[in-house]
C-alpha positions in Angstrom: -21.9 58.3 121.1 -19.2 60.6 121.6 -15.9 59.5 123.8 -16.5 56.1 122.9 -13.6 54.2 121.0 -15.2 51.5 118.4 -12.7 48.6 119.0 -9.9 48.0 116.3 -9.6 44.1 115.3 -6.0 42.8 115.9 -5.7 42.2 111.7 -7.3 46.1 110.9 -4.2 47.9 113.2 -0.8 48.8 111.4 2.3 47.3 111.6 3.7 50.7 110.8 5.9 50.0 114.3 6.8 46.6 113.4 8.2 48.1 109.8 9.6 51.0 111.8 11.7 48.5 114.0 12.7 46.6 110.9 14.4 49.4 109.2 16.0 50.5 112.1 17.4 47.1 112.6 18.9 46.7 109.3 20.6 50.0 110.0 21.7 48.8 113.1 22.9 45.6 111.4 24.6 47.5 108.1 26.1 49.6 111.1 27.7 46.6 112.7 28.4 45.1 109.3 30.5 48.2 108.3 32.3 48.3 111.5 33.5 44.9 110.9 34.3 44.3 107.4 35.2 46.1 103.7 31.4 47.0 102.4 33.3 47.7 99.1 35.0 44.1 99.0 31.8 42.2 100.4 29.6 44.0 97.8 31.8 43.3 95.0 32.1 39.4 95.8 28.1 39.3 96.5 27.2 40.7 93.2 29.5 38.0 91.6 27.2 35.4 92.8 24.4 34.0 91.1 20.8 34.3 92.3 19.9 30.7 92.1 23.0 30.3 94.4 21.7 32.6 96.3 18.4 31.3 96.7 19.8 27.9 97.6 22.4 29.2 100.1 19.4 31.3 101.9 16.9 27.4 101.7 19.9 25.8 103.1 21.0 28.5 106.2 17.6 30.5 106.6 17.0 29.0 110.2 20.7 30.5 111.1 19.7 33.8 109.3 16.6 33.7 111.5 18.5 33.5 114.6 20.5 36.0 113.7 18.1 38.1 113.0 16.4 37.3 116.1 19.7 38.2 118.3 20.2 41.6 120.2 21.8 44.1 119.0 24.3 43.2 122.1 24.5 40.1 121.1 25.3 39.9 117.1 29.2 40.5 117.5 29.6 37.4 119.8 27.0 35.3 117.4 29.2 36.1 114.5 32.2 34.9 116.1 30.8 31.9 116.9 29.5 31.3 114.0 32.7 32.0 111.9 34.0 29.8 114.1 32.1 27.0 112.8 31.5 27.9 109.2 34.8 30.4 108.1 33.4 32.1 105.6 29.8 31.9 105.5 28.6 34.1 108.1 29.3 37.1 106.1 26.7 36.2 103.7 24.4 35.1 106.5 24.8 38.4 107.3 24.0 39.9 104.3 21.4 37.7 104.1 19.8 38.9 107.4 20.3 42.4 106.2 18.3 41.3 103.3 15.7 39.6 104.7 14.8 41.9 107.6 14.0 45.0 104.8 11.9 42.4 103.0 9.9 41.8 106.3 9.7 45.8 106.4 8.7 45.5 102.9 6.1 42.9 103.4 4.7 44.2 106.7 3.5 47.3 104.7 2.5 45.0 102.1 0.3 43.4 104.5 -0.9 46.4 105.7 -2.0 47.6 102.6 -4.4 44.2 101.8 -5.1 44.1 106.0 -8.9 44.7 105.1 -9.3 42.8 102.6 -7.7 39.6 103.6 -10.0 38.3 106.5 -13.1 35.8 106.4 -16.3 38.0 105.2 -15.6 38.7 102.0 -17.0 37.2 98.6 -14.7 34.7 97.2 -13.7 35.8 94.5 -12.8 39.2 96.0 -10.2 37.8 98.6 -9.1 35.0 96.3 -8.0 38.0 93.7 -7.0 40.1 96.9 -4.6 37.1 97.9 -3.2 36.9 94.4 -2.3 40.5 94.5 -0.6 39.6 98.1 1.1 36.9 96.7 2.7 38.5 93.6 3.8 41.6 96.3 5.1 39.3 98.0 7.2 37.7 95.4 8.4 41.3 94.1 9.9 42.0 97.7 11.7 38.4 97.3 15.4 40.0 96.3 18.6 39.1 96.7 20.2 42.8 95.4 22.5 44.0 97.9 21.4 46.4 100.1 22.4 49.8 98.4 19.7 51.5 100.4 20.5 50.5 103.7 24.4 50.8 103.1 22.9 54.6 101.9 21.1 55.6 104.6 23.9 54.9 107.3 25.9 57.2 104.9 28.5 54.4 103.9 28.7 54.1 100.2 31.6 52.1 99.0 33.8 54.9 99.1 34.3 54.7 102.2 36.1 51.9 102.5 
């Protein structure tokens, strides 16, 4: 029939919004993050860092990076001071890290959007245990702890201009 709207399941609609939102918060947060400290300075020291280091800092803080993330725009200056308060030092690279990890979300939101048909009850076995595989290694690709050239980029703030 015509002028009817077949009904879209919740897990078949995009999260091209949700990815949307996330860029535009990294911006936001690379924004903030330039405003406040030397890009050139913090980029140089996080590059000197080891990835298993890394990796452990981000096990051992991510439910403060998640907050963070999680915190208006209003609110992230006053969250930062507080939290340098408590842990001098660190909350630049919970910073970065938030940075980080909200691209990856963007990342893995149109990761999920790509298998969103695939992975639900329904299909044969074999089919969505390969189609989760494929997830899963996407996943893991997005999993990097490079700092955020193309964020830094796209807010026009290479490190030059520091």
């Amino acid at each position: 029939m015509f002028g009817r709207h077949q009904k879209v399941e919740k897990h078949e609609k995009s999260m091209a919004s949700y990815n949307a939102f996330a860029w535009n918060d990294a911006l936001s947060m690379a924004e903030l993050f330039a405003s406040l400290y030397n890009v050139k300075k913090a980029r140089e020291q996080w590059i000197s860092f080891k990835q298993e280091d890394l990796i452990s800092f981000e096990n051992s803080h991510y439910r403060i990076i998640g907050d963070f993330i999680q915190k208006s725009e209003s609110q992230r200056p006053s969250y930062l001071r507080a939290m340098e308060k408590k842990q001098p030092g660190l909350h630049i690279m919970i910073f970065i890290l938030a940075i980080i990890g909200v691209v990856r979300a963007a990342r893995v939101m149109d990761l999920r959007d790509r298998y969103r048909t695939i992975l639900v009850p329904g299909r044969g076995n074999r089919l969505t245990t390969a189609a989760v595989y494929d997830f899963a290694i996407g996943v893991r690709n997005e999993h990097s702890y490079s700092w955020p050239d193309e964020v830094f980029d796209a807010i026009n703030h290479s490190d030059d201009n520091d």
